[in-house]
N, C-alpha and C positions, 0 to 999 in steps of 0.2 A: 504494500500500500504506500509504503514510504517512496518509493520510486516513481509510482505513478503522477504523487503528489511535486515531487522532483521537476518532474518530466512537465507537469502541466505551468509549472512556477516557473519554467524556464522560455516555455511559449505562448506562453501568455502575454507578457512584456511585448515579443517581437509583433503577435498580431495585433496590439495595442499600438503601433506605432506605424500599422499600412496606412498607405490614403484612401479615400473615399472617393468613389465615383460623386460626379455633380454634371449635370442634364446642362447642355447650352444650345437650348434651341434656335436655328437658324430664323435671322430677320427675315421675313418672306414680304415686308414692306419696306425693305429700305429703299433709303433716298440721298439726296445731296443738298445739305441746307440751302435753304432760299433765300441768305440773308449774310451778308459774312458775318462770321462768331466774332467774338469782343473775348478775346482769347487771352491768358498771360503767359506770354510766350519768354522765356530765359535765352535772351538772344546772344548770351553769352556760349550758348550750345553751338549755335549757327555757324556752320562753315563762312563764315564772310568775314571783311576787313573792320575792322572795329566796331564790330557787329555790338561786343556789348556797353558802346557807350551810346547806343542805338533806341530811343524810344519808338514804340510801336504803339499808330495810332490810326485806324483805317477811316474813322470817322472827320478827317479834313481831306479826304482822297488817299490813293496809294501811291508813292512811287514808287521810283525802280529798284529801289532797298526793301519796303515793305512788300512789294509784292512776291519777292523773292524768299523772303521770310516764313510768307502767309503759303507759299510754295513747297517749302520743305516740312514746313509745321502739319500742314492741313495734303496734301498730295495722295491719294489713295494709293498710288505701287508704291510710293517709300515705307508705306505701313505695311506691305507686306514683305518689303525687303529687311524692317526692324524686325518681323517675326521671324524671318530665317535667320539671324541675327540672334536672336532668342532661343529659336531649338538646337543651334551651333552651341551656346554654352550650356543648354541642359544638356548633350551630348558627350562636351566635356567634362561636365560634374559627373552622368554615371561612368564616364570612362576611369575616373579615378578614385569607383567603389571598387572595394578586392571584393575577389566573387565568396559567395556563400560555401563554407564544408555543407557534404551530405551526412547526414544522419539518418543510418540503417535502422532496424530495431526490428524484433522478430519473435515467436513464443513457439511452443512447441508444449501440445497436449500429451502426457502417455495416455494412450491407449488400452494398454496390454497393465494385468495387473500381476505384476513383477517385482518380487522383493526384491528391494531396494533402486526402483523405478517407480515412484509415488512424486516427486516431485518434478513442479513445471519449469520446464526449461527458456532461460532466457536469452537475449543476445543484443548486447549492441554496439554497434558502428559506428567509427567518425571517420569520415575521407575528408582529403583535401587534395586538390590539380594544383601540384607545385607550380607547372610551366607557365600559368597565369602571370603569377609572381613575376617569371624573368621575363618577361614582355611589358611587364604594368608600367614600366616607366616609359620603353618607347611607345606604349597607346598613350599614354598621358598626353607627352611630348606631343604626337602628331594631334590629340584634339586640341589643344593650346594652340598651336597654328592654325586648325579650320576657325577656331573662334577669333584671330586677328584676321585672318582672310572675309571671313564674315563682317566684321568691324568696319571693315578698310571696304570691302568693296558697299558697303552701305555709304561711307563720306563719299567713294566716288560717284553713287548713284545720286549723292544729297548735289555735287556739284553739278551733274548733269543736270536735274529738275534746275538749277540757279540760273543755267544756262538758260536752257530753254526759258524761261520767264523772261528772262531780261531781252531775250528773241522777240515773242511777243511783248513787252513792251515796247521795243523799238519799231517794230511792224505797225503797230496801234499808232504810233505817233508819224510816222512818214506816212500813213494812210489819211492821216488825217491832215498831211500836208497836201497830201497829192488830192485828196476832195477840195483842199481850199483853192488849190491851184484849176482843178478839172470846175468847180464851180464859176470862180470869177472869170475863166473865158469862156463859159459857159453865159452868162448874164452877157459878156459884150457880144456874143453869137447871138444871142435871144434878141436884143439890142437893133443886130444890125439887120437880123432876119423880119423884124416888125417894120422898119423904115423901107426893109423890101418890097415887104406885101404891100404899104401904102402908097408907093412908087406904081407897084406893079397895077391897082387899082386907078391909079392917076395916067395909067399909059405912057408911063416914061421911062421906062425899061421892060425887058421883052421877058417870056415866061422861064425862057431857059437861064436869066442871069437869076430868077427868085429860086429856080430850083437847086441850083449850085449854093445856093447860101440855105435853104431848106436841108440838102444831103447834110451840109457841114455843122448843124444846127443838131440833127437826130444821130450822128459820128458823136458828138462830145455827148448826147445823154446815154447813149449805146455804154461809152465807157465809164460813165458813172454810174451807171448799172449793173455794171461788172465789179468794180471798187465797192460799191454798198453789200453785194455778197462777198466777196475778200472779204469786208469787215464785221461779216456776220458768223463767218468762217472762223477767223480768229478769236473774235470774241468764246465762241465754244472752244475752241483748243485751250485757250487762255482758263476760262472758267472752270473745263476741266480736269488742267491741270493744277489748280487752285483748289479742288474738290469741292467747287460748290455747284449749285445747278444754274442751270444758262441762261433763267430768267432773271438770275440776279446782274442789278447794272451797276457795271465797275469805273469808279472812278478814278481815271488815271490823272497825277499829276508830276509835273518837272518835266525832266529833258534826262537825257541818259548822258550820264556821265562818269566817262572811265579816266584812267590814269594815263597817259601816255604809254607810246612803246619805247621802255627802257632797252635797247639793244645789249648792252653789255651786261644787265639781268639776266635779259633773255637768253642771252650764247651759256651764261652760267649755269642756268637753269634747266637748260636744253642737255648740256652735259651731265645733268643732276638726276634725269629723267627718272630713272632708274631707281633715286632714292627718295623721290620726293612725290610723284604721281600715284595715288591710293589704290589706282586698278594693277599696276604694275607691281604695287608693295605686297595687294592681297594675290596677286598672282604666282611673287615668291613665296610667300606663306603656303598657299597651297603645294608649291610644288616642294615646299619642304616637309610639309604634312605627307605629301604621297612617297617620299625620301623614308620618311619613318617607317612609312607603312610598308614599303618593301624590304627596309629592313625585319622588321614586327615577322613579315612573309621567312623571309628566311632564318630567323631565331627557330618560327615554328616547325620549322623542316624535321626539326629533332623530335624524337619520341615524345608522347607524353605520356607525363610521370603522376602517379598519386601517389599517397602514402597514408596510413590510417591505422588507427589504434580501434582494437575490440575487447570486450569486457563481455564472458557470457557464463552461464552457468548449466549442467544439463540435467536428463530427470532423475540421475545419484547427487545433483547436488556438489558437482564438483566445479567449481570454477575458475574460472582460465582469465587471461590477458594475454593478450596477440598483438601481434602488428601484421601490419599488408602492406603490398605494395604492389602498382598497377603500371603497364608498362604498355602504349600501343605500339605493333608492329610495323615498321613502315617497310610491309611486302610492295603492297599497290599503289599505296596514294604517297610520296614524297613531299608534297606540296608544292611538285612542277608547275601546275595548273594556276595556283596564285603567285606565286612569285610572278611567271609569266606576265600575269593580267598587273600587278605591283607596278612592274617594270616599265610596259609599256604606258599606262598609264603616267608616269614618270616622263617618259621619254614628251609623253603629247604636252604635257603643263612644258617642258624644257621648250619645245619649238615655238607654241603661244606665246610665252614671256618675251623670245626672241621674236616671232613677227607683228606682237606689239608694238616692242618697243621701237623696233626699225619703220614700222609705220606712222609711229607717235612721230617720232623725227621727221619722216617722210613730208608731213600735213605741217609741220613748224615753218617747215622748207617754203612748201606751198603756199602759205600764208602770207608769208614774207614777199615774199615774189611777187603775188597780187596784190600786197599793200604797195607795195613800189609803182607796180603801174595805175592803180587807183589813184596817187596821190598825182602822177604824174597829169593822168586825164583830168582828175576833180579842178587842181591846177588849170588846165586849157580853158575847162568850162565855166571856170567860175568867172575867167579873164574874157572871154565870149560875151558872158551876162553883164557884166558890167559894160558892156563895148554897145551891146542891144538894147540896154535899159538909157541908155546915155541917148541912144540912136530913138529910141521909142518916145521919149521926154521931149527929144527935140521937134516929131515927127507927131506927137498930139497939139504941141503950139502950132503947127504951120495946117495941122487938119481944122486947128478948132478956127485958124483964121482963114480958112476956105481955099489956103495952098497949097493942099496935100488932097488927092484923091483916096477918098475913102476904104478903096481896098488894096490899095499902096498901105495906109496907118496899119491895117489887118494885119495885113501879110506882115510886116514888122512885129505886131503883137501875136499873130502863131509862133515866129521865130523863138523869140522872148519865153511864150507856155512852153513851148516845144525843150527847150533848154534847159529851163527851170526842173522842169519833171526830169527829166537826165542828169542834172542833178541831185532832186530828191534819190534816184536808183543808187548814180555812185555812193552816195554817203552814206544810203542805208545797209549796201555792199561792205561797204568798210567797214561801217558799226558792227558789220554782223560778223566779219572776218576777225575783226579785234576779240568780239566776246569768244568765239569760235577758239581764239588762240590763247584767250587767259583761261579755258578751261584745258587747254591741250597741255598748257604749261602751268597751269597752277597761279597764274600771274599773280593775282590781288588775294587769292587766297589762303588762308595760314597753312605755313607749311609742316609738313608734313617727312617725318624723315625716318627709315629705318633703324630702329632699334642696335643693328648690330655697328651703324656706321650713320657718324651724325654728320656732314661735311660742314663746314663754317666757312 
């Protein structure tokens, strides 16, 4: 009885300490707020540049800080990228439970009524799989890396969404350059198409000059018609990437504003790639995680071993203490089969890392290259616009004094829209190339540097 009472005081404890199942049933109404949240956001979390001396405040509009913010706070795939994020270190916590001994136990009734076989026989077992043991450290190891892999490739995800917002914010704002632009020669097309038709009613121009100012008239709302869906477009990318719903109207405010391109930053940085970019960092992690694991693969090649102590008594009554010990054979299985899959697995994270990184470089290349000739055309054009707006200024005095033929003034003021909007392209080209390049290289954002090697 004394044993049983033992036995029951000793698991009791452990069943006392399982978890409990708990029901989460799935929302079958969800939705995406209608309204942006009034959120207390710890913007000292935030991947950005002095993010926490950063008040967040959506109720006098967003800018291109807050948006970016309300981006990575509120984003629905970054909540699911914190959750792989999350099962990455519950992973590593049971990786570094030691596994459970077995405990045998077993009775034996006699049967047969046999002097000096009257009593029940007992027996019990403790095992334990040493080999566990000599692996625990390298499972550890390699889950400590899936959990900086996880880590790191979540700030890369977080930069990416920063990207992307500040994209749409600067889309949102040349868009609504190019309507102010597509509108006012629009009004002087409406303008001259109305002095047509009165013309044309008075008989003093013929039907084909009203129709050519008519086509040029329904050409600019064609294209503002086009621009108002673009801007309905983005509006949903933007909202959705905000996580909220699309009825809600967003208030953008400011102007985008980056830092210059430091060149000799940049060359440093570029060389840095390696240590300081979060996809590239969590890419070595992983591939040092799968380093372990083909090690882990080959430790396990060797037999495995148990070892156990037994305590039993039979139905004389005589009782014993033993050891065991358990030994598998390795006739068949080796563990050629994982090592193989270990390795190449291995080999695949090696060649990614490399044609990242040669790719990361590749697009810096790129970048640069296009900034050079942007700046070169923005240059031409802007010297253009000043040369037509000079010419246009001069060419409304001499129209409004009856010395300039009316569609002589035009033709100067298409030039002038026509320009203006080719500019609006380059710069919003460049904006987007610049952001494009601070997220390639980490520009404005805090850096980030591998653990085993800090460069200064």
């Amino acid at each position: 009885m004394k044993r049983y009472l033992l036995m029951a005081a000793t698991i009791l404890p452990i069943l006392s300490g399982c978890a409990t199942y708990e029901a989460k049933p799935l929302n079958m109404r969800a939705d995406l707020p209608h309204q942006i949240p009034h959120i207390t956001v710890d913007v000292s979390t935030i991947p950005l540049p002095k993010s926490e001396n950063y008040h967040f405040d959506p109720d006098d509009g967003l800018d291109i800080t807050e948006v970016a913010i309300l981006a990575v706070v509120n984003n629905p795939d970054l909540k699911l990228v914190r959750d792989d994020a999350k099962i990455a270190r519950a992973q590593a916590f049971d990786a570094g439970l030691l596994p459970n001994p077995q405990l045998a136990a077993g009775v034996d009734f006699p049967t047969d009524n046999v002097a000096g076989s009257s009593y029940t026989a007992l027996n019990l077992g403790l095992n334990y799989d040493i080999r566990a043991l000599l692996t625990r450290s390298v499972v550890m190891a390699a889950a400590e890396k899936k959990v900086r892999q996880a880590d790191l490739s979540l700030l890369w995800q977080e930069w990416q969404v920063i990207g992307r917002a500040r994209i749409f914010f600067s889309t949102n704002l040349y868009q609504e350059r190019r309507m102010q632009a597509l509108s006012a020669y629009r009004n002087l097309l409406a303008d001259r198409y109305e002095r047509t038709q009165k013309a044309l009613t008075d008989g003093n121009i013929t039907q084909s000059g009203a129709d050519a100012d008519m086509a040029a008239l329904a050409d600019i709302n064609r294209r503002i018609n086009d621009l108002e869906r673009k801007i309905t477009e983005s509006h949903h990318e933007l909202t959705r990437l905000l996580g909220l719903s699309s009825d809600v109207k967003l208030h953008l405010v400011g102007n985008v504003v980056l830092p210059p391109i430091d060149k000799e930053r940049m060359n440093a940085d570029s060389d840095q790639l390696a240590y300081r970019r979060p996809d590239l960092l969590a890419l070595k992690a992983g591939y040092e995680s799968r380093d372990l694991r083909y090690r882990q693969a080959i430790i396990e090649q060797f037999p495995a071993i148990g070892v156990g102590i037994t305590r039993a008594n039979d139905t004389s009554d005589i009782h014993t203490i033993g050891m065991a010990v358990t030994l598998n054979l390795p006739l068949f299985n080796q563990h050629q089969g994982k090592i193989a899959i270990e390795q190449a697995g291995r080999q695949r994270l090696y060649d990614e890392f490399e044609n990242r990184l040669t790719g990361a470089r590749g697009g810096i290349a790129q970048i640069m290259d296009d900034q050079q000739l942007l700046e070169k055309q923005l240059k031409a054009v802007r010297s253009e616009i000043a040369v037509l707006e000079a010419s246009v200024q001069n060419a409304g005095d001499a129209f409004t004094a009856g010395n300039l033929d009316e569609r002589d003034y035009i033709a100067l003021r298409t030039s002038l829209f026509n320009k203006t909007l080719e500019q609006i392209d380059l710069e919003q080209s460049a904006i987007e190339q610049r952001i494009a390049l601070q997220i390639l290289l980490g520009g404005d954002f805090p850096r980030v540097f591998d653990k085993e090697r800090n460069p200064s």
